[in-house]
ZANUSE-336375 format. One line per 10 residues: number of its first residue (from 1); their letters; for each residue x, y, z of N, C-alpha, C. Coordinates in steps of 0.02 Angstrom, whole numbers, padded with zeros to 5 digits. Layout:
<recs>
NUM	A	X Y Z X Y Z X Y Z  ...
</recs>
This chain:
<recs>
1	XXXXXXXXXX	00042 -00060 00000 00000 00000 00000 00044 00063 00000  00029 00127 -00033 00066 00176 -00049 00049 00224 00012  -00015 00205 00058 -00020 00268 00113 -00108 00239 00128  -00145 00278 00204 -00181 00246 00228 -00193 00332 00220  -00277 00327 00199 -00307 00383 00172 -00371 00394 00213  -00412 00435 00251 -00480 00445 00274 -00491 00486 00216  -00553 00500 00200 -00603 00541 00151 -00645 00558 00203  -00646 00618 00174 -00702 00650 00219 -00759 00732 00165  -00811 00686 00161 -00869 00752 00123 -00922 00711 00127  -00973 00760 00132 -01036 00737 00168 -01075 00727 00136
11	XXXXXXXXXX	-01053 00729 00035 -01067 00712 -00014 -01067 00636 -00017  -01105 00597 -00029 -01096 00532 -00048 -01041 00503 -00108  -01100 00524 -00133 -01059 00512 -00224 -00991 00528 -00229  -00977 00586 -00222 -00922 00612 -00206 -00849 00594 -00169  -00868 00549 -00104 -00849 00510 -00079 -00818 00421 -00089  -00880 00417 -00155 -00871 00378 -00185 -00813 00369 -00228  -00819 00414 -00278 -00779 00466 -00327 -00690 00462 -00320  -00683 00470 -00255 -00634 00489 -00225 -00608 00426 -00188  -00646 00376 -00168 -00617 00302 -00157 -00598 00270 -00200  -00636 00280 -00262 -00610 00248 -00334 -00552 00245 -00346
21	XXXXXXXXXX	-00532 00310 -00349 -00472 00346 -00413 -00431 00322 -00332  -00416 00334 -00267 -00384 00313 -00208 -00350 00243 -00225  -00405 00211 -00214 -00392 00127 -00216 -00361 00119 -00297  -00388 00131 -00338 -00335 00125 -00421 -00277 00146 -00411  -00272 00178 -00353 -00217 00215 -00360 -00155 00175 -00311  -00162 00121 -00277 -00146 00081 -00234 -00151 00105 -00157  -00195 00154 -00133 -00200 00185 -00056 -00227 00133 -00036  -00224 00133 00021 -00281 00091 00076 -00321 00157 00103  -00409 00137 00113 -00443 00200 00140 -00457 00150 00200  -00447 00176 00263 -00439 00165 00312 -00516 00201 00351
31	XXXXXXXXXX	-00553 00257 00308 -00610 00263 00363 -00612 00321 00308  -00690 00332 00305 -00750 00381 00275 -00792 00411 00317  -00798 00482 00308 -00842 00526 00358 -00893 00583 00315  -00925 00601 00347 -00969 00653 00318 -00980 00715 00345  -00951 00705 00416 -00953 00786 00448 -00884 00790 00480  -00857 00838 00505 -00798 00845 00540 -00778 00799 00627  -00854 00791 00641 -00844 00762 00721 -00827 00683 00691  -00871 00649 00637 -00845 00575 00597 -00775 00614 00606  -00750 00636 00561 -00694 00634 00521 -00619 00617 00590  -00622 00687 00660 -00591 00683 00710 -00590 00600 00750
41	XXXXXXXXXX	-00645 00577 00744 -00646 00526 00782 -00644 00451 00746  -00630 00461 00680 -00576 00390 00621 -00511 00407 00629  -00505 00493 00646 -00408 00494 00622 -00405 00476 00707  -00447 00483 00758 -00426 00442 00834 -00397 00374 00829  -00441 00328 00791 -00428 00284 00791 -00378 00262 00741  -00362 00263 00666 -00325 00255 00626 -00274 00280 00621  -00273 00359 00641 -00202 00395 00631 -00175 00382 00552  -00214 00424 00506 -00187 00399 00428 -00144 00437 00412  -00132 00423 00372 -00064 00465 00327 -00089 00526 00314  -00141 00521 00265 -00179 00592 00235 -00271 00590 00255
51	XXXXXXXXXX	-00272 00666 00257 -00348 00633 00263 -00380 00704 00208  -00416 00677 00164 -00428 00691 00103 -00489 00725 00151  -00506 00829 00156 -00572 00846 00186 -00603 00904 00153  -00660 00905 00147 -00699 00937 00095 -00705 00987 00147  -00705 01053 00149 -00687 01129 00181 -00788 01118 00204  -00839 01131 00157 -00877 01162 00177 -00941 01081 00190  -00969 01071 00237 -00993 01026 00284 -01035 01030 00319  -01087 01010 00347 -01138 01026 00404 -01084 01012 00477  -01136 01035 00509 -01118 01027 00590 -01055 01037 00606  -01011 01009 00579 -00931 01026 00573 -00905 01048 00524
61	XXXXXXXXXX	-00887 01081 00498 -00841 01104 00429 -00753 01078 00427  -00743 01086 00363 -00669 01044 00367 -00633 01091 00398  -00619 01156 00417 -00561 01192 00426 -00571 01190 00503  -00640 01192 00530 -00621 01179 00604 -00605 01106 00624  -00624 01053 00587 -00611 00971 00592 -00534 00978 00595  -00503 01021 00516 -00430 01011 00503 -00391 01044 00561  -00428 01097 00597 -00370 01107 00658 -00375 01059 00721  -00415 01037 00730 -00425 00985 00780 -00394 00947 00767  -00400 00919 00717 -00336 00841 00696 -00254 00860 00683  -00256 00909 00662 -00177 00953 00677 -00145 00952 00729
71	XXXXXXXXXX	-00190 00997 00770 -00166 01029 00828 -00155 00940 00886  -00173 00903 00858 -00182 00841 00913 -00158 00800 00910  -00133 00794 00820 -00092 00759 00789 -00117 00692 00758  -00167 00692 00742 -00195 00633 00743 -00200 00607 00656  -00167 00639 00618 -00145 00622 00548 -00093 00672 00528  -00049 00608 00488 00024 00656 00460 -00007 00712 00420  -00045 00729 00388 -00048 00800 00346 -00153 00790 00333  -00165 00852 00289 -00240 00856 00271 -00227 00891 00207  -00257 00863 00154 -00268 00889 00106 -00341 00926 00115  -00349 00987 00102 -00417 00999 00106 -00480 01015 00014
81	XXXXXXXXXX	-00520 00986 00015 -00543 01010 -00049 -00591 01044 -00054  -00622 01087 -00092 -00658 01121 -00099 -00688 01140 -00157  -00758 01160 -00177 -00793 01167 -00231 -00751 01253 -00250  -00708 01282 -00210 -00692 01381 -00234 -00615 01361 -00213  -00583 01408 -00272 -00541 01424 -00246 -00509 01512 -00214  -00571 01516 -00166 -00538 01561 -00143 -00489 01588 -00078  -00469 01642 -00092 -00389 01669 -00025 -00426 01640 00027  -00465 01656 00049 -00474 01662 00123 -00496 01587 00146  -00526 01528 00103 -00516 01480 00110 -00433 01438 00132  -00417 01455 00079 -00356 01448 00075 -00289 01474 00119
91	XXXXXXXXXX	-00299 01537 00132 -00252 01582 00210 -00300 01517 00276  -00341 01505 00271 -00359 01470 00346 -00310 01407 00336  -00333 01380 00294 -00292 01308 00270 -00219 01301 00286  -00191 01341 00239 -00122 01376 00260 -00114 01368 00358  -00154 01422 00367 -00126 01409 00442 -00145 01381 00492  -00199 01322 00470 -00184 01266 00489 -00136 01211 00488  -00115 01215 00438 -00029 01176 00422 -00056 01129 00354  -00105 01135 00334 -00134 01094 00264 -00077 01080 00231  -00071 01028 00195 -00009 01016 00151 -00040 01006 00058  -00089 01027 00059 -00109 01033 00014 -00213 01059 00007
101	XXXXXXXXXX	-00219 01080 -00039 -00270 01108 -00061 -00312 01107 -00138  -00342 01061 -00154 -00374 01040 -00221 -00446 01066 -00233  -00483 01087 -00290 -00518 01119 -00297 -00560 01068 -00349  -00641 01069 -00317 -00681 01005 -00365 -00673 01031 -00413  -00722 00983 -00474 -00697 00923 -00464 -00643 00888 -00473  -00613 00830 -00425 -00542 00805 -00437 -00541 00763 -00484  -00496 00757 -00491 -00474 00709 -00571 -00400 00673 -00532  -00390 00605 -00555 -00354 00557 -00543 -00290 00597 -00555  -00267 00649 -00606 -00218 00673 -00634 -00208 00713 -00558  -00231 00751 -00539 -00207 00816 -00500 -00201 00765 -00421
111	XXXXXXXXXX	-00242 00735 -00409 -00262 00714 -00337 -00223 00659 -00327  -00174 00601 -00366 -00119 00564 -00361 -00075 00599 -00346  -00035 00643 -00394 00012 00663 -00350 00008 00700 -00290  -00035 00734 -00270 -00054 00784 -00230 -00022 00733 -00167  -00062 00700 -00147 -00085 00605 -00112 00007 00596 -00111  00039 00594 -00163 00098 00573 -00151 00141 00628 -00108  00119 00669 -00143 00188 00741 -00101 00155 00742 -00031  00098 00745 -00009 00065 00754 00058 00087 00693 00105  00074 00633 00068 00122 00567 00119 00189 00593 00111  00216 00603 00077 00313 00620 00090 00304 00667 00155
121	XXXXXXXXXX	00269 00747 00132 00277 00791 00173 00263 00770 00259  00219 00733 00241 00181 00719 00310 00220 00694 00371  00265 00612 00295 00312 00581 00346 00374 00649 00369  00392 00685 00323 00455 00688 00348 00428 00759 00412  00390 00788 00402 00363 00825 00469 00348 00761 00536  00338 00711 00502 00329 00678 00579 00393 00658 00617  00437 00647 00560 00505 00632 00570 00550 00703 00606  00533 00741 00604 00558 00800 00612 00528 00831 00683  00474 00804 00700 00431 00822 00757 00445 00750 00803  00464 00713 00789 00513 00655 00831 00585 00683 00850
131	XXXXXXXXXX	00607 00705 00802 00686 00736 00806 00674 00800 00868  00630 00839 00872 00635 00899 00910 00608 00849 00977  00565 00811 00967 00555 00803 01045 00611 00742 01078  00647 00694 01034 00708 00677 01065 00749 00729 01077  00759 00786 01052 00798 00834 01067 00770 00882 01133  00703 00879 01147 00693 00931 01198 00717 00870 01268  00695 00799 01268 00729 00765 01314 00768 00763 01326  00810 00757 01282 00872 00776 01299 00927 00833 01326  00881 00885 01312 00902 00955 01346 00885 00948 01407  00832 00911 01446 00790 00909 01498 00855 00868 01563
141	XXXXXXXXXX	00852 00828 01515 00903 00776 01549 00959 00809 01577  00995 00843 01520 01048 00900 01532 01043 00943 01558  01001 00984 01592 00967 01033 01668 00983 01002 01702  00960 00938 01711 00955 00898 01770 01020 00903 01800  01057 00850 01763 01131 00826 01759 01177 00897 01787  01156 00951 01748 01179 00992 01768 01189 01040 01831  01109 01026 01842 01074 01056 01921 01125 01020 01963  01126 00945 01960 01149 00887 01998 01212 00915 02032  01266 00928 01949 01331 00932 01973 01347 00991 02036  01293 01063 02006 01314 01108 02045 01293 01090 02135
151	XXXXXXXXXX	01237 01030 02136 01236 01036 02224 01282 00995 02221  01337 00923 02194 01401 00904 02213 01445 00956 02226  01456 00993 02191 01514 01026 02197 01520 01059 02277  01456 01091 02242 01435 01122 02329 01448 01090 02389  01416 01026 02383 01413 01011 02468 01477 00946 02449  01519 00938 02411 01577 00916 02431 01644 00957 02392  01625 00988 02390 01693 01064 02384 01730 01024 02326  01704 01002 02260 01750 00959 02201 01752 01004 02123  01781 00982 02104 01775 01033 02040 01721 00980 01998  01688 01026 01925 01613 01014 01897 01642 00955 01859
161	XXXXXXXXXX	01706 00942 01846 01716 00864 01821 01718 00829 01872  01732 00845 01902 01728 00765 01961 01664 00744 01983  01604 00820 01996 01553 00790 02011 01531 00754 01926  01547 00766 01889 01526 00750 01839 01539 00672 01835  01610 00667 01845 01626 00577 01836 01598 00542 01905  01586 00585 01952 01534 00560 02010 01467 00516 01981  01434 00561 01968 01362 00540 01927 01382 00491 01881  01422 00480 01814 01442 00436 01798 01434 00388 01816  01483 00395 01873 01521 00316 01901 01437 00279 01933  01408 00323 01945 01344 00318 01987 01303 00277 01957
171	XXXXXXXXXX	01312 00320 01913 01269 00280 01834 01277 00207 01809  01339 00182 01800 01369 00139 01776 01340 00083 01839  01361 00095 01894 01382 00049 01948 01292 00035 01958  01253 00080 01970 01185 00077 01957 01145 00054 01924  01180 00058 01844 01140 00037 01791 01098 00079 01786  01078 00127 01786 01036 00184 01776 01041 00243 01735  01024 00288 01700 01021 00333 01668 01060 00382 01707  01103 00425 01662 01148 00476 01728 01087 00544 01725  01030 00542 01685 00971 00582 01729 00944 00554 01787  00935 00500 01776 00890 00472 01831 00931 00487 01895
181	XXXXXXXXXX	01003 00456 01903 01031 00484 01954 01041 00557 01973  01041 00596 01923 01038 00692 01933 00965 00699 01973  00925 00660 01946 00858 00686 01978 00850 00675 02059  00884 00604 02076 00894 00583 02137 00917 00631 02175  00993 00657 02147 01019 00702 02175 00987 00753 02192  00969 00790 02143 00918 00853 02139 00853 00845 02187  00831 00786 02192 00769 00755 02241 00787 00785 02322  00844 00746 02333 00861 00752 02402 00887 00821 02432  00895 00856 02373 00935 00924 02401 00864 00968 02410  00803 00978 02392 00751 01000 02371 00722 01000 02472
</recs>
């Protein structure tokens, strides 16, 4: 399978339309909706790659559906579609983080590749939003570690490498993370 797709328009046919040319196209559709509260609560459960959403909708509309599933993360990207192409459609979309924007009716020509660049984009934003949050742990860790050394130093008068190979050695002999031991440290001085 080339990517796991929700559709979402409250159009039937339409819906239809758009599973066709999907599945010819080798996607897997993973879940179909017709209003925005459907649509939030398939990408809960599936978490798809793309989720193909028609802007204008009863009860829910796509641009408030598309920030909910954004903001929550609950699919790598949203293509959104729409019968207009106009700005102000389009500026919302935008800053929702849309990775794309197609205008009815779709045709197999425009909405394949679209489908392709939106799974790339999607993965490598997810890949990239993995990279920052191993990276904010890791800064976290490094406060710690750091907090740690300065109450060694302190309450045994050593320079910031020694408390440093302190924690280490701590670590090692422990088997533990040299945060986990900073935190200890940091615990007891508190």
């Amino acid at each position: 399978m080339n990517g796991r797709i929700v559709i979402v328009d409250d159009e039937p046919i339409t819906r239809l339309d758009i599973r066709d040319i999907v599945l010819e196209a080798g996607y897997e559709v993973v879940g179909e909706a017709a209003d925005g509260f459907e649509a939030i609560e398939i990408c809960k459960k599936t978490k798809p790659d793309v989720v193909l959403m028609d802007i204008q909708m009863p009860i829910l509309d796509g641009l408030k559906a598309g920030k909910k599933i954004a903001q929550d993360g609950l699919a790598n990207g949203i293509v959104f579609l729409s019968a207009y192409s106009d700005t102000e459609n389009t500026e919302k979309a935008k800053k929702i983080g849309a990775i794309g924007y197609l205008v009815k009716p779709l045709d197999e020509k425009s909405l394949v590749p679209t489908l392709e660049m939106s799974i790339a984009k999607g993965k490598q934003t997810q890949d990239l939003m993995s990279e920052i949050n191993k990276l904010k742990i890791r800064l976290e860790e490094r406060k710690i570690i750091e907090k740690a050394k300065g109450i060694l130093v302190k309450e045994n008068r050593i320079t910031e490498d020694e408390a440093y190979q302190m924690i280490r050695k701590l670590s090692m002999d422990k088997r533990a993370r040299m945060s986990e031991i900073a935190e200890v440290i940091v615990m007891n001085d508190d």
